[in-house]
C-alpha positions as CSV (number, residue, x, y, z in Angstrom):
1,X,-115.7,6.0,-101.0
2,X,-115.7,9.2,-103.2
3,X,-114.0,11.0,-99.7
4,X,-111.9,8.4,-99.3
5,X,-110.6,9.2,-103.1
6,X,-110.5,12.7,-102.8
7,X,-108.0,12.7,-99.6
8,X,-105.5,9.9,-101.1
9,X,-105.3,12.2,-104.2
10,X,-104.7,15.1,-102.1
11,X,-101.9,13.5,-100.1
12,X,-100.4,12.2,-103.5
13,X,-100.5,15.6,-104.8
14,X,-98.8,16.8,-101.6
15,X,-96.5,13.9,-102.0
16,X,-95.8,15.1,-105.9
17,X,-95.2,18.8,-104.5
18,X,-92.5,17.6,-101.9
19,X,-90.9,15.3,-104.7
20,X,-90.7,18.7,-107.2
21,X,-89.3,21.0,-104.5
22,X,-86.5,18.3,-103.4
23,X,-85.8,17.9,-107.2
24,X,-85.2,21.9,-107.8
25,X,-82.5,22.9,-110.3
26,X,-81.6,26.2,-111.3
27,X,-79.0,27.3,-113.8
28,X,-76.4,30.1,-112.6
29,X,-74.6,31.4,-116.1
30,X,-72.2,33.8,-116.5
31,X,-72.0,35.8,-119.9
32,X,-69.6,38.5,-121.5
33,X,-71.6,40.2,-123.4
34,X,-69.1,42.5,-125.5
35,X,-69.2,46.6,-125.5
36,X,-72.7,46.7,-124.1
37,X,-73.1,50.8,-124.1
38,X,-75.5,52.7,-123.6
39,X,-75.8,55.3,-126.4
40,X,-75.5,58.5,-124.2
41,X,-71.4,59.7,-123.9
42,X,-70.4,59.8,-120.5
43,X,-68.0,62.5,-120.2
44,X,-66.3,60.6,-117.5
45,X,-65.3,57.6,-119.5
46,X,-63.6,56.9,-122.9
47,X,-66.7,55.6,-124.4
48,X,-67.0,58.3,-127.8
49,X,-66.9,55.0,-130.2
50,X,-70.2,53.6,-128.8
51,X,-72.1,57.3,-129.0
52,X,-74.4,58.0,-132.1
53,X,-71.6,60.0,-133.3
54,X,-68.8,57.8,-132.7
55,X,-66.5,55.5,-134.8
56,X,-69.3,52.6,-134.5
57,X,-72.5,54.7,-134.8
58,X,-74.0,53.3,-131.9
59,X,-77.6,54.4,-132.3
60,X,-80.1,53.7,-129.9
61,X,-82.1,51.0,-132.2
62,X,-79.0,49.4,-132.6
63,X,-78.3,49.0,-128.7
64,X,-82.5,47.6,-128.1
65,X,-81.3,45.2,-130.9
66,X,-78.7,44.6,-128.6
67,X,-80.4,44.6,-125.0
68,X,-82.9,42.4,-127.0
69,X,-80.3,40.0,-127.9
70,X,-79.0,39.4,-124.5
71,X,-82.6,38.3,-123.6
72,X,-83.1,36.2,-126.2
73,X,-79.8,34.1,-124.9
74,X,-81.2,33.4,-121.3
75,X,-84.3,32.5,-122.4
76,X,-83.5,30.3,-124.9
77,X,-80.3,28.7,-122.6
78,X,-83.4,27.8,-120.3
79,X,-85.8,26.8,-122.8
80,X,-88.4,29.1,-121.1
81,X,-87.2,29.4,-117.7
82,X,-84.2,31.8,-117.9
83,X,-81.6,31.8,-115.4
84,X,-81.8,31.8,-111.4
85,X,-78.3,34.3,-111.6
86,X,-76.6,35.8,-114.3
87,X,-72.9,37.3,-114.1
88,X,-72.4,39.8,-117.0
89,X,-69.0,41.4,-117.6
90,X,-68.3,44.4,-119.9
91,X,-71.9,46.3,-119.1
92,X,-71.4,49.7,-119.3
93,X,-73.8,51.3,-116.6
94,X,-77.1,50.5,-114.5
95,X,-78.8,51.9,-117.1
96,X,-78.2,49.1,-119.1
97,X,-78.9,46.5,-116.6
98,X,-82.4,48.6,-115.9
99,X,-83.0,48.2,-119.6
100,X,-82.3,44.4,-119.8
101,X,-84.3,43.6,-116.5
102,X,-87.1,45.8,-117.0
103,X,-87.1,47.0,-121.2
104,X,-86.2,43.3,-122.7
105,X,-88.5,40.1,-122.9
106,X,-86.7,39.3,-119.6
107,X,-89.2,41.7,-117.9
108,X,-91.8,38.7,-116.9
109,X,-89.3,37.0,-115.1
110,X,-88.5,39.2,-112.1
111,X,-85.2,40.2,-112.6
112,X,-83.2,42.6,-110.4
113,X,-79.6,43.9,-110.4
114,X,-76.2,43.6,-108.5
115,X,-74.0,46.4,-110.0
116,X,-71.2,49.1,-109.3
117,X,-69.3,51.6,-110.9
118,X,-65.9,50.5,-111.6
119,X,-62.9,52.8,-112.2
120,X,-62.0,50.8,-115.7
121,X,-61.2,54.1,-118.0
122,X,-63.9,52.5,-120.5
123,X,-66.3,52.6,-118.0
124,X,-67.2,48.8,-118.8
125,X,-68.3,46.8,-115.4
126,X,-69.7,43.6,-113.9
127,X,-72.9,42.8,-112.7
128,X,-74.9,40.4,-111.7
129,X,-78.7,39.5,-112.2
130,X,-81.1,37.6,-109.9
131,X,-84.7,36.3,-110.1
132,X,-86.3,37.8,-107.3
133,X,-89.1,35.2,-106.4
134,X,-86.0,32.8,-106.8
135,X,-83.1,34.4,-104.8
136,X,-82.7,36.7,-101.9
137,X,-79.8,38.8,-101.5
138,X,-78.2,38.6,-98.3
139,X,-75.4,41.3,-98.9
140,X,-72.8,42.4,-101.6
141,X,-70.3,44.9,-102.0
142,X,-67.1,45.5,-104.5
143,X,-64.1,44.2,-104.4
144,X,-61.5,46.9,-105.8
145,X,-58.5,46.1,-107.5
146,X,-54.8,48.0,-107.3
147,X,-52.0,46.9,-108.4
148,X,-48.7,47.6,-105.9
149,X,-46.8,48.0,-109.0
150,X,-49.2,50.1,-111.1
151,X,-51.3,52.2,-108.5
152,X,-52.6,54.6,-111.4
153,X,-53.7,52.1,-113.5
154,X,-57.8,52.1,-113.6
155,X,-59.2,48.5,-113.0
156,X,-62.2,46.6,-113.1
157,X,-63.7,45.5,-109.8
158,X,-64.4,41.8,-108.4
159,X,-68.1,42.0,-107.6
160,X,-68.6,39.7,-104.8
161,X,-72.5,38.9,-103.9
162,X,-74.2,36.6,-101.4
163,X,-77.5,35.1,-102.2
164,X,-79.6,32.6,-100.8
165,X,-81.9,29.7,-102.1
166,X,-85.4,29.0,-101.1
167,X,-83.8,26.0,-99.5
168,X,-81.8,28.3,-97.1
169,X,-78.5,27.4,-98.2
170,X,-76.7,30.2,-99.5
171,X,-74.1,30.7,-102.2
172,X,-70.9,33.1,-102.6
173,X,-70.5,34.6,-105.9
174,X,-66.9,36.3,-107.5
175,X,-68.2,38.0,-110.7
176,X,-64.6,38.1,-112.2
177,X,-63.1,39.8,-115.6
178,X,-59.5,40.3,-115.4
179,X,-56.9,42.1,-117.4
180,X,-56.9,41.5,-121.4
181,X,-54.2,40.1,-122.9
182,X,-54.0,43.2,-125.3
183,X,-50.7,44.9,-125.2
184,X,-48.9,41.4,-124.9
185,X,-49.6,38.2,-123.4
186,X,-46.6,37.9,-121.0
187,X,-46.5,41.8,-120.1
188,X,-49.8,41.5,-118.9
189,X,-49.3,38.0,-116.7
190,X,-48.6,39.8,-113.0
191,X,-52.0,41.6,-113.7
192,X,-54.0,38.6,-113.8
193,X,-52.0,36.9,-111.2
194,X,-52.8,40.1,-108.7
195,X,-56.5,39.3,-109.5
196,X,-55.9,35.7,-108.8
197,X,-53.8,36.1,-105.5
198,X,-56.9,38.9,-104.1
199,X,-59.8,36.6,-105.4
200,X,-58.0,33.7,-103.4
201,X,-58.0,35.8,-100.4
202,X,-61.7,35.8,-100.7
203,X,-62.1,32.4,-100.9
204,X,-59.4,31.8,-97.8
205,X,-62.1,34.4,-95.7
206,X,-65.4,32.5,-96.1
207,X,-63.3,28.7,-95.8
208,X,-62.1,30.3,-92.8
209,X,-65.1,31.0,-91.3
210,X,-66.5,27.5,-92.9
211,X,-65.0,25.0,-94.1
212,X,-68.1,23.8,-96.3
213,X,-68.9,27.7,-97.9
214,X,-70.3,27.3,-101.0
215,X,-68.4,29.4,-103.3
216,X,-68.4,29.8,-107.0
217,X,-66.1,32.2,-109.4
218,X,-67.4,33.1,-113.0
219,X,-66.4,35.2,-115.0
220,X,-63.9,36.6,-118.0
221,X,-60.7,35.7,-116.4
222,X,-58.6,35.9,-120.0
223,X,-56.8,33.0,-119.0
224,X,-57.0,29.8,-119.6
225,X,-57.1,27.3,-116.5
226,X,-54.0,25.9,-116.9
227,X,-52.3,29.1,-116.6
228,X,-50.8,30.5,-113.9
229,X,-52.6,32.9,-112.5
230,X,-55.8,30.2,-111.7
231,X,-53.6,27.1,-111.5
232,X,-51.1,28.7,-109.4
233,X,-52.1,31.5,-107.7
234,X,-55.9,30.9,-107.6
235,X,-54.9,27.5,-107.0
236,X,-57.7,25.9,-109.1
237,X,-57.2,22.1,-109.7
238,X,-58.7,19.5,-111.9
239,X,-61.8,17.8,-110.4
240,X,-60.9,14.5,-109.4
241,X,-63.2,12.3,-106.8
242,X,-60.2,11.3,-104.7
243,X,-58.5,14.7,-104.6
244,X,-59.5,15.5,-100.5
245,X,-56.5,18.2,-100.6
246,X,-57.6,20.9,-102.6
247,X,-60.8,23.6,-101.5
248,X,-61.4,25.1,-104.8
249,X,-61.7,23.4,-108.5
250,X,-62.1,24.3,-111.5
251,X,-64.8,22.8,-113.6
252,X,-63.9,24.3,-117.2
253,X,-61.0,21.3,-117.7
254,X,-64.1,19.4,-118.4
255,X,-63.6,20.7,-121.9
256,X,-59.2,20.6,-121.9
257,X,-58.3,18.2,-124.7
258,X,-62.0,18.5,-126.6
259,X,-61.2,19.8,-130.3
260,X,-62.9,23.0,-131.6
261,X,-64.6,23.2,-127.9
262,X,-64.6,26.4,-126.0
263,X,-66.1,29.7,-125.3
264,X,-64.4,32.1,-127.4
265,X,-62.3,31.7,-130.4
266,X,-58.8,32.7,-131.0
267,X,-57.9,32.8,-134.8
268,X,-58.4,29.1,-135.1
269,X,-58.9,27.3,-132.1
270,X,-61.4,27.1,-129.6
271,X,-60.5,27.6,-125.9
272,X,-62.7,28.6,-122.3
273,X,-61.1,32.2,-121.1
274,X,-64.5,31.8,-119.3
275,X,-64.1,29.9,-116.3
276,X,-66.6,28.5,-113.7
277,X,-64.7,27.5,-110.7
278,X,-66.3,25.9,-107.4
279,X,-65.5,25.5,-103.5
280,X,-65.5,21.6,-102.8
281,X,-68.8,21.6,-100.7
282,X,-70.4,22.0,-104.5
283,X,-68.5,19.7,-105.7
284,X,-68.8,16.9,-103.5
285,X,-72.3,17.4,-101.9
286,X,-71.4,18.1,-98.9
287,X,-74.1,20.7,-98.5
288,X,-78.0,20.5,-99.7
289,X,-76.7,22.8,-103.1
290,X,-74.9,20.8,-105.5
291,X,-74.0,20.9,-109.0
292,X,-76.0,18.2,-111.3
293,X,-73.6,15.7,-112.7
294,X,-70.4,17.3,-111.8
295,X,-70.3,19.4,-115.0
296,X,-70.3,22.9,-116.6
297,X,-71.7,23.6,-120.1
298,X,-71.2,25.9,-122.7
299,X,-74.7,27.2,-124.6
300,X,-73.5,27.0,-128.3
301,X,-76.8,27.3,-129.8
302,X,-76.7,27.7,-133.8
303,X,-77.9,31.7,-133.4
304,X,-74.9,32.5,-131.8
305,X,-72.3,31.4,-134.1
306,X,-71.4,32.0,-138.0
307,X,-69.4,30.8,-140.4
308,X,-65.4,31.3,-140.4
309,X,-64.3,32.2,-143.7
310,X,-61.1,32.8,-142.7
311,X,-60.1,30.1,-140.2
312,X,-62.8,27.2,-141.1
313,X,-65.6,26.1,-139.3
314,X,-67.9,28.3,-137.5
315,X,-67.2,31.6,-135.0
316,X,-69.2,33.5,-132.5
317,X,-71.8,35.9,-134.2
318,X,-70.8,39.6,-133.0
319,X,-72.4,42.8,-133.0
320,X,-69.8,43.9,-135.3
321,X,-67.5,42.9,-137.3
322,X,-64.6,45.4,-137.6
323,X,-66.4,48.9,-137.8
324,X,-69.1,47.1,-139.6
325,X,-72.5,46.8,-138.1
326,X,-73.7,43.2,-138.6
327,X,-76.3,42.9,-135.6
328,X,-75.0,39.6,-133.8
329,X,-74.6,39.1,-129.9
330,X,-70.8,38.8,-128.3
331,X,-67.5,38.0,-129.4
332,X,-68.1,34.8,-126.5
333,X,-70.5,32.3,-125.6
334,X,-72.5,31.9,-122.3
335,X,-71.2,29.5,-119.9
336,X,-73.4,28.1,-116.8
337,X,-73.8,25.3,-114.4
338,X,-77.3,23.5,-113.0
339,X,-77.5,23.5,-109.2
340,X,-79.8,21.2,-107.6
341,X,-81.5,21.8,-104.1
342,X,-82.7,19.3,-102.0
């Protein structure tokens, strides 16, 4: 009898463990995280504000309070259990990324890096970070980007990365932060529609080679989806269940129409210039990796935001606030998605 007890309850614990790894969900984020320098001037870059000696003092206990800060956000977005993947736009060097994965509370967690040097004159890149006993990197490499009618001009690259889950299915990521609208909105359009038209290209490739690639943009696009450079020339439509037309969607028009909902703030109004955008084999299940419920999310947590004396309501809680040292985290929120295995 007693055997006879101890091998059901090893075959139901054997049962439990299936049931748990079928049931796997991981969260894939994407964060700006706002002028993250490293102290030290890099003679190559226009980066003099963010030096000890520089317009914004940038000390080095000021940039751990920073690194610091960036960790707190994952952790707390996964309530203990940080991220699977992490996209990170305006880091300044791998420094930076050696000092989040390896200097911050995210050390435990086996973080590694995806990252190279862009030509943007700040010297502010993309990256992307990966739990190693989670993901496996398959390959990577930059995309560069020049425009045919400003060939000078010094742009950020598309990052583009390949990694696979311990299901086997793997997933194509475009770490993405296009052109700022400063200088003018409209003079800056065909910048952001050149991104668009060479990240579509990417996506065309791996469809190409097959039809159910799983694919997912993030990023600091500094649009919003219904303009034209991801509506148009990304070609990034509305998820609808009947639409069996389209290959990519975009999953931030979750949040078009939702009152004082977005991830960054523009004088009074909320907006998402941070998209998440999806092949349809995510979308639809047509693979074992799916996203749960359809949905992207935007982590809002109280630490991250402040009061808006000016405008009314509340604002994202920045590391400064003009020239003015005030300790917060980014001038955005953290967007991510939960991907189930089966």
């Amino acid at each position: 009898m007693k055997r006879y007890i101890t091998t059901s309850l090893i075959c139901l614990l054997a049962l439990f463990s299936k049931g748990q790894q079928e049931s796997d969900s991981y969260i894939v984020a994407f964060y700006n995280v706002e002028n993250t320098f490293h102290p030290s001037n890099d003679s190559l870059t226009n980066d003099d504000d963010f030096t000890p000696t520089g317009l914004y003092h940038w000390s080095y206990k000021k940039y751990y309070k920073k690194i610091s800060n960036i960790a707190k956000v994952f952790i707390a977005m996964g309530k203990g259990s940080p991220p699977a993947i992490i996209g990170l736009a305006e880091i300044e060097n791998e420094q930076v990324l050696k000092d989040i994965c390896y200097h911050s509370p995210l050390q435990k967690y086996g973080y590694r890096y995806v990252h190279h040097d862009s030509p943007d004159r700040r010297g502010v890149d993309v990256a992307l970070l990966y739990r190693d006993t989670i993901v496996h990197i398959l390959r990577e490499h930059k995309v560069p980007i020049i425009f045919p009618f400003e060939p000078n001009t010094r742009n950020r690259d598309l990052l583009y990365v390949c990694a696979q889950f311990p299901n086997g299915d793997s997933l194509h990521l475009i770490i993405n932060h296009w052109t700022s609208r400063y200088g003018g909105y409209a003079a800056t359009i065909p910048k952001r529609n050149y991104y668009a038209d060479v990240a579509r290209q990417i996506a065309d490739s791996l469809l190409g080679e097959n039809p159910k690639a799983n694919i997912l943009y993030m990023g600091d696009f500094n649009d919003y989806c219904t303009d034209e450079s991801l509506s148009q020339h990304l070609r990034a439509k509305p998820f609808q269940p009947e639409n069996t037309r389209d290959s990519l969607f975009n999953l931030m028009y979750y949040f078009e129409g939702m009152n004082n909902v977005g991830s960054h703030k523009h004088e009074d109004f909320w907006r998402c210039l941070d998209q998440i955008i999806v092949s349809r084999a995510l979308i639809f299940d047509e693979n074992q990796l799916r996203i749960i419920n359809h949905i992207p999310h935007i982590f809002n947590a109280d630490f991250l935001l402040v009061p808006d004396e000016k405008y009314g309501g509340v604002k994202t809680f920045r590391t400064f606030l003009g020239p003015r040292y005030i300790g917060g985290y980014a001038d955005h929120l953290p967007v991510y998605i939960v991907l189930g295995l089966e």
